[in-house]
PAMARSE-979220 format. One record per residue (C-alpha): x, z, y. Coordinates in steps of 0.5 Angstrom, whole numbers, plus 2048, in hexadecimal, padded with zeros to 3 digits. Layout:
<sites>
[[X,Z,Y]]
...
</sites>
This chain:
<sites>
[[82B,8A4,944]]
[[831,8A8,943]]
[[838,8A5,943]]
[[83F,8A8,942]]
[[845,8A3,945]]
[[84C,8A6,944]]
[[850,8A1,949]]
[[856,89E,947]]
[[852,89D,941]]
[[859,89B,93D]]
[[85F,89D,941]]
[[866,8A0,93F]]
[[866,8A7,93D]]
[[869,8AA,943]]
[[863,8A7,947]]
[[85E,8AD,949]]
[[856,8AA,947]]
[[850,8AC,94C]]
[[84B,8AD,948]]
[[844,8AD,94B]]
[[83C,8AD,948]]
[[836,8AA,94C]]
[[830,8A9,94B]]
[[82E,8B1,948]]
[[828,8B5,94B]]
[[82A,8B9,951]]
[[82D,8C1,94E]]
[[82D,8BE,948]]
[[831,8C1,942]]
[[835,8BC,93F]]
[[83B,8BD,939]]
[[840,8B9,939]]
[[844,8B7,932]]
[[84A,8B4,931]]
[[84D,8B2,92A]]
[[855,8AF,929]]
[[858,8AD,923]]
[[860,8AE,924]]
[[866,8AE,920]]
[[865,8AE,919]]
[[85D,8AC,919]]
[[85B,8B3,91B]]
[[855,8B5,91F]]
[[857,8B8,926]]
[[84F,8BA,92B]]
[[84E,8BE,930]]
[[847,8BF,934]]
[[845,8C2,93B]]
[[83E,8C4,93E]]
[[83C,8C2,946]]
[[837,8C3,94A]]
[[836,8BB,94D]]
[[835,8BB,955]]
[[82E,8BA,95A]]
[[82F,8B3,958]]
[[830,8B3,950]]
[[837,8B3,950]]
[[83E,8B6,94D]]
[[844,8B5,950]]
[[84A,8B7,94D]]
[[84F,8B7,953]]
[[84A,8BC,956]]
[[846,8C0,950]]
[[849,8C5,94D]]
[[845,8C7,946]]
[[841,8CC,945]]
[[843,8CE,93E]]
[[847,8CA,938]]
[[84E,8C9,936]]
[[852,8C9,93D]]
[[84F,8CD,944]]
[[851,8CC,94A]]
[[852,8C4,94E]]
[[856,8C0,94A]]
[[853,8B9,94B]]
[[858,8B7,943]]
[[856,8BE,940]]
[[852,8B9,93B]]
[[858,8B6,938]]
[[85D,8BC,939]]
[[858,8C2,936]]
[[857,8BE,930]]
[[859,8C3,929]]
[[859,8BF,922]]
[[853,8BF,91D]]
[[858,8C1,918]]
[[85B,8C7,919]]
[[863,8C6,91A]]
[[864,8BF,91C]]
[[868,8BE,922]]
[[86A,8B7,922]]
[[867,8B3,929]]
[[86A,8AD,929]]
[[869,8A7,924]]
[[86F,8A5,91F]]
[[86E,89F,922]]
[[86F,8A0,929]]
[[86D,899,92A]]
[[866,89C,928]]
[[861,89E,92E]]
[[85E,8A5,92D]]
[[857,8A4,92F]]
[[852,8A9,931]]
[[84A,8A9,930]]
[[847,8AE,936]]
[[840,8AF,933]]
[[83A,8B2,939]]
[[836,8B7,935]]
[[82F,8BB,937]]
[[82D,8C1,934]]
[[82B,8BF,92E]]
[[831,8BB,92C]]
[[82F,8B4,92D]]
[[833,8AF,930]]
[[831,8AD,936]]
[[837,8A8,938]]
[[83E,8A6,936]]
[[844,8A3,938]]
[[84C,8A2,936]]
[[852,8A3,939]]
[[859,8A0,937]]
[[85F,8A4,938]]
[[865,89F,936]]
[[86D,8A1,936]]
[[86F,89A,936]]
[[86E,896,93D]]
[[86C,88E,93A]]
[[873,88A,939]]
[[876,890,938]]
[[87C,88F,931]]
[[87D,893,92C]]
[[883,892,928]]
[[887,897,923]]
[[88E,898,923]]
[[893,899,91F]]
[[89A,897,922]]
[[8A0,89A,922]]
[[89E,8A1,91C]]
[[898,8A2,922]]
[[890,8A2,91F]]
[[88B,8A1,925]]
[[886,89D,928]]
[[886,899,92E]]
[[881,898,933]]
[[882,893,939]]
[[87D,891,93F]]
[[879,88B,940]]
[[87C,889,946]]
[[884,886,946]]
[[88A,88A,945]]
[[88E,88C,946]]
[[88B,893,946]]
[[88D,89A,948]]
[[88E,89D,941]]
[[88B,8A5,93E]]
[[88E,8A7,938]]
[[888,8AC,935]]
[[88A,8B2,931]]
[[886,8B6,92C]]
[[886,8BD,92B]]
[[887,8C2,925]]
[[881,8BE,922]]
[[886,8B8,921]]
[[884,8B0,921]]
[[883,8AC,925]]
[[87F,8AD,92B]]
[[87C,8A6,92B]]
[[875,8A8,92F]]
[[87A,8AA,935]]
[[87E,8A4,935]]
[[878,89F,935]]
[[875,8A3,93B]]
[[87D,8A3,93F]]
[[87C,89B,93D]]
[[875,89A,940]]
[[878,89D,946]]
[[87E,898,946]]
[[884,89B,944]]
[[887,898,93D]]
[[886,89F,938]]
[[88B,8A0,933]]
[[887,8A5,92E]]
[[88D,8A8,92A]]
[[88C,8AB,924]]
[[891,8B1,922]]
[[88F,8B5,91C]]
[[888,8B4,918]]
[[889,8AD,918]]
[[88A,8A8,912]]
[[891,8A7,912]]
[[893,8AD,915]]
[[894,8B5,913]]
[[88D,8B8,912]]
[[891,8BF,916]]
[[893,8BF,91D]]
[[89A,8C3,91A]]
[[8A1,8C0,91C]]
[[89E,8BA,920]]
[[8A4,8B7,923]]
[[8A3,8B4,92B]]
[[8A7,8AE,92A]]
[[8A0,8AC,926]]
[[89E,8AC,92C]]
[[8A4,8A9,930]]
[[8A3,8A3,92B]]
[[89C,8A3,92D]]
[[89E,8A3,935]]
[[8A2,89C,934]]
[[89E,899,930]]
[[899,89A,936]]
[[89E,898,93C]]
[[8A1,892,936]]
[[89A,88F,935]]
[[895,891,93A]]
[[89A,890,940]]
[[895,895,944]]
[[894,893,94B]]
[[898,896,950]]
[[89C,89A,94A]]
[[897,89F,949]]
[[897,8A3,943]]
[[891,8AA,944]]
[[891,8AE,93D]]
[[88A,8B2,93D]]
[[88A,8B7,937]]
[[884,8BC,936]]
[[886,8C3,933]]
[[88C,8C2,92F]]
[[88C,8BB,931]]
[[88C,8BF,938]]
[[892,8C3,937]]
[[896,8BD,934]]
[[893,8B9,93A]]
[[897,8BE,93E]]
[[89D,8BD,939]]
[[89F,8B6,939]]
[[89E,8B6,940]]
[[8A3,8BA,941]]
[[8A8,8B7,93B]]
[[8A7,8B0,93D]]
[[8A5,8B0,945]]
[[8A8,8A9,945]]
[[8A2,8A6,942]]
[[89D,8AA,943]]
[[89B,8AB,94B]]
[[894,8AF,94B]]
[[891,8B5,947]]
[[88A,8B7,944]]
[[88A,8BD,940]]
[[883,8BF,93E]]
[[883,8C7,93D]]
[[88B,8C6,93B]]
[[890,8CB,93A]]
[[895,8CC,93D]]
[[89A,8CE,938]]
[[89C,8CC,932]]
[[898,8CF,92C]]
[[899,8CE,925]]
[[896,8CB,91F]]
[[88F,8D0,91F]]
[[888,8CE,91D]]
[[88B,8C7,91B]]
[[892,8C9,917]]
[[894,8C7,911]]
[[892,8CD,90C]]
[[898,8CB,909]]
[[89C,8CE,90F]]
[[896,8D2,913]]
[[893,8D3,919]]
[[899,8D6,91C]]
[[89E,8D0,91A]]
[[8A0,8CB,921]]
[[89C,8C6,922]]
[[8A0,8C1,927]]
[[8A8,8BE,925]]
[[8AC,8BB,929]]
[[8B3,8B8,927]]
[[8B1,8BB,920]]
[[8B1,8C2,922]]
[[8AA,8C6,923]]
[[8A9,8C8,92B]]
[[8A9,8CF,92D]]
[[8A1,8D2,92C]]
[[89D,8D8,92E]]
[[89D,8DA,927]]
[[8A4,8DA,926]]
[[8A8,8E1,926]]
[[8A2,8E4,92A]]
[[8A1,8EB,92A]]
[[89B,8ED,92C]]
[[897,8E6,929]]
[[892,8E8,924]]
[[88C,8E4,920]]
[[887,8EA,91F]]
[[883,8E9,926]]
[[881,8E2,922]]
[[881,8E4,91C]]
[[87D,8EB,91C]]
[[879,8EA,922]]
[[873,8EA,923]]
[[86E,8E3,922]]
[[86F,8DE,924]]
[[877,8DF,924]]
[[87A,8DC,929]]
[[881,8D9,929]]
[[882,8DC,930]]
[[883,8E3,92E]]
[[889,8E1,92A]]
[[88D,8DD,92F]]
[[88C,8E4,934]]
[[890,8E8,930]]
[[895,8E2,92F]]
[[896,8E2,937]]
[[897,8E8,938]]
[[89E,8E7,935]]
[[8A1,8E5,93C]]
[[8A8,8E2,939]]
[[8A3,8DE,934]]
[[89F,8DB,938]]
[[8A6,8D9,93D]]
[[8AA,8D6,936]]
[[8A4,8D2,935]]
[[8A2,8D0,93C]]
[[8A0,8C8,93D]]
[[8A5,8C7,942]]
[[8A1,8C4,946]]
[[8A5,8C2,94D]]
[[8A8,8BD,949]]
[[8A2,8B8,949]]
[[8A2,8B2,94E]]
[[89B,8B2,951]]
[[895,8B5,953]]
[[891,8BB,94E]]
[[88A,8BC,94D]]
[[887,8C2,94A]]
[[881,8C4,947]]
[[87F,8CA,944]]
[[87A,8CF,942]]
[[879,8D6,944]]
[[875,8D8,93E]]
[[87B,8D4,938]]
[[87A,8D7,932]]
[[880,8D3,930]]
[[885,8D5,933]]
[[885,8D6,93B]]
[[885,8D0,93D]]
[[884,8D3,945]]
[[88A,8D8,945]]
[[88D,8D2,941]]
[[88C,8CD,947]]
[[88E,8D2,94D]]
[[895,8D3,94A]]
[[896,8CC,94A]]
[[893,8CB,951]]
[[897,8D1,953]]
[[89E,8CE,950]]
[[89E,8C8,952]]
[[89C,8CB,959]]
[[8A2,8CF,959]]
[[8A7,8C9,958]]
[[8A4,8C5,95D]]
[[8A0,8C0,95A]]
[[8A1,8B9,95D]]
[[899,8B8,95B]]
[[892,8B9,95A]]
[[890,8BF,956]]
[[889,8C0,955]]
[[885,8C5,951]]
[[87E,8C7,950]]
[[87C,8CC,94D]]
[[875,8CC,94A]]
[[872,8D3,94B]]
[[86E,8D5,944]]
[[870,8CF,940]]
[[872,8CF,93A]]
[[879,8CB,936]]
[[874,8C4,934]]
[[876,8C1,93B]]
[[874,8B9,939]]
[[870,8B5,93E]]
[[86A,8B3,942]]
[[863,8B4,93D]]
[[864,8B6,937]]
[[861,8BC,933]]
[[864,8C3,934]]
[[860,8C7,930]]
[[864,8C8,92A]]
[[86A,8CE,92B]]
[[86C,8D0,925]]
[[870,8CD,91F]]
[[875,8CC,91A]]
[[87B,8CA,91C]]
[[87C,8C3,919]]
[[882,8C5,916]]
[[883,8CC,914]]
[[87B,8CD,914]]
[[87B,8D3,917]]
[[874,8D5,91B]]
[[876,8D5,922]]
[[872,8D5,929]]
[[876,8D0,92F]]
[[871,8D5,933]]
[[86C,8D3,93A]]
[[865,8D1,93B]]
[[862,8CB,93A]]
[[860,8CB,940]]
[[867,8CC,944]]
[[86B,8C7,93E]]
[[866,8C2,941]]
[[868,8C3,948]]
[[870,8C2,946]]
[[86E,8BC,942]]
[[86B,8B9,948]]
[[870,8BB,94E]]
[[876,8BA,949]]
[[876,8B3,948]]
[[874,8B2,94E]]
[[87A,8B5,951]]
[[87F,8B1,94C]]
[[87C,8AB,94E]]
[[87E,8AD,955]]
[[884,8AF,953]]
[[886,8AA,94E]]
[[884,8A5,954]]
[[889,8A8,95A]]
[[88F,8A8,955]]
[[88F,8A2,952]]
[[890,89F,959]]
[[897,89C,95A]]
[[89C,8A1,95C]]
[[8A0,8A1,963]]
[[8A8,8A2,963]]
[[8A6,8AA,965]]
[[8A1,8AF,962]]
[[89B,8AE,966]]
[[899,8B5,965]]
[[89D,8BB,964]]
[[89A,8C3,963]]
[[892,8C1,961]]
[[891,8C5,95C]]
[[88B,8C8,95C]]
[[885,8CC,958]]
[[87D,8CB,958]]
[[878,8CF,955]]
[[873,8CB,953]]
[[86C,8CF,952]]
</sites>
């Protein structure tokens, strides 16, 4: 009799499942099929064809597929490889995010008949984690706080040009014990619907309410931002290093940028994006003699963002007035990039501020991965990959974050991992002296 088990059966996200059928005829020919409703009830499947062993089974820690929707070994490319049955949905988490995804594996033989079946649960919410929404002090968030006793490490989650608030991130950091502040910027009830003119002191706010309310353990505050969040990330570390201690920047920048894909239209993409003391930051675009629209705007389908930002950079007085300063930031830094980024180069981005924060002798860890063939969408373990093109959530424009399935899924996995390793040696009690001085260093990930 055939039989699937995909074991943990019902488990964190992040858990990597080892799926295995039994109980086939030897040599035989089986399709395996899977089916996941996702955000906003869409329908997300995959399939993959295997040859069962001597002895009638398919293991996918050692079998690779001989045909369907990914190739190669890939023990989760079940779940990562999946596409949407709808053409142009995108969302992989539940609104919900108390909500488990639960996905139905299905064997098939050559007719199409179902021989077996079983589930697999995939949660972002560890049981006795707390949810709670925010709005204290002008701030708009949702809290996550673990199971266990506080107090806790604190990790203040950052959304990018997408705006929000990245509820899924922060329930997963809570599962894995560090209390998660999910702070909206922009795009959220209560706030402005464009990133245009955000003053830092919102944030300054937000990093008080923490150190007040939730009175970290240890003092440790780490700020985690994707994209933009990433080089707001990167910024606040640096404007406020005597609360934040560690920095995570998923494809960051490494310059202040302006308001671009998620400007107000009333000021437009080239207007600033971050004020401090009520005055604009310096930004790329600002006065930039070479900086030029049409690579993005004119070329070839699927745009990519990233050709614009190039022509930006080349401006080397530019780049240098809008420069994060970096060497100001008061703990340890991790980079993680692409090199296939088709939103901006995240790779160069996080080279220049490794290489900056190397010159001035840095008194901490600074860790880089570069995920090789990746494209902007770095999220986190076992999530579908598969969905490149988009419009932009603000400016609609149709654009590629760039990378492979294949390639987003390996920088999805090791990423967290890495971030979980880093966050876990950072919040450690800090001596009277840096324990480390001059690491910084890059990893290619293939």
């Amino acid at each position: 009799m055939i039989d699937i088990t995909a074991t943990p059966a019902d488990a964190l996200i992040d858990v990597a499942r080892h799926i295995t059928v039994t109980g086939a005829q030897p040599e035989a020919l089986l399709t395996l099929r899977t089916r996941t409703v996702r955000g906003a009830g869409s329908v997300w499947t995959s399939h993959a064809v295997f040859r069962s062993d001597e002895h009638g089974v398919i293991d996918l820690e050692r079998d690779a597929p001989l045909a369907g929707d990914y190739a190669g070994l890939a023990p989760m490319g079940l779940i990562w490889s999946q596409a949407p049955t709808e053409a142009g949905k995108r969302d992989v988490f539940p609104a919900d995010v108390s909500t488990a995804l639960t996905t139905r594996i299905e064997v098939l033989d050559k007719t199409g008949h179902v021989l077996a079946a079983t589930e697999l649960t995939q949660r972002l919410m560890a049981p006795g984690v707390e949810r709670r929404e925010v709005r204290a002090d002008g701030c708009v968030g949702t809290l996550f706080l673990p199971a266990t006793p506080g107090p806790h490490p604190v990790v203040l989650v950052l959304n990018g040009s997408g705006g929000g608030i990245n509820e899924p991130r922060g329930a997963l950091y809570a599962s894995r014990g560090y209390a998660a502040l999910a702070l909206g910027y922009f795009k959220t009830p209560g706030l402005s619907d464009y990133i245009s003119n955000t003053s830092l002191e919102y944030f300054r706010r937000a990093l008080d309410w923490i150190a007040r309310e939730l009175e970290p353990a240890h003092d440790f505050i780490a700020v985690s931002g994707q994209s933009r969040g990433g080089e707001l990330a990167l910024l606040l570390g640096a404007t406020y290093p005597d609360r934040i201690k560690a920095v995570i920047g998923y494809v960051p920048g490494a310059v202040v940028h302006s308001a671009q894909n998620a400007a107000d239209p009333a000021i437009g993409r080239e207007g600033p994006t971050w004020l401090l003391d009520g005055k604009p930051l310096p930004h790329l675009w600002e006065n930039n003699r070479t900086a030029s629209w049409q690579p993005f705007d004119d070329g070839p389908p699927p745009h990519r963002h990233e050709r614009a930002i190039r022509t930006a950079l080349l401006d080397k007085e530019a780049v240098e007035r809008a420069r994060i300063r970096v060497e100001n930031i008061d703990g340890p830094v991790l980079l993680l990039s692409a090199t296939d980024d088709g939103s901006w180069p995240s790779s160069d981005y996080s080279r220049m501020v490794a290489e900056q924060l190397e010159r001035c002798g840095h008194a901490y860890p600074v860790r880089h991965l570069d995920f090789e063939r990746a494209g902007h969408a770095i999220l986190f373990p076992y999530v579908p990959t598969t969905q490149l093109v988009y419009a932009h959530p603000v400016s609609k424009r149709i654009s590629t974050g760039g990378g492979e399935p294949a390639a987003n899924a390996r920088a999805d996995e090791a990423s967290w991992r890495e971030a979980l390793a880093f966050l876990d040696t950072a919040r450690q009690p800090r001596s009277p002296e840096p324990a480390y001085a001059n690491d910084s260093f890059r990893q290619e990930q293939s």
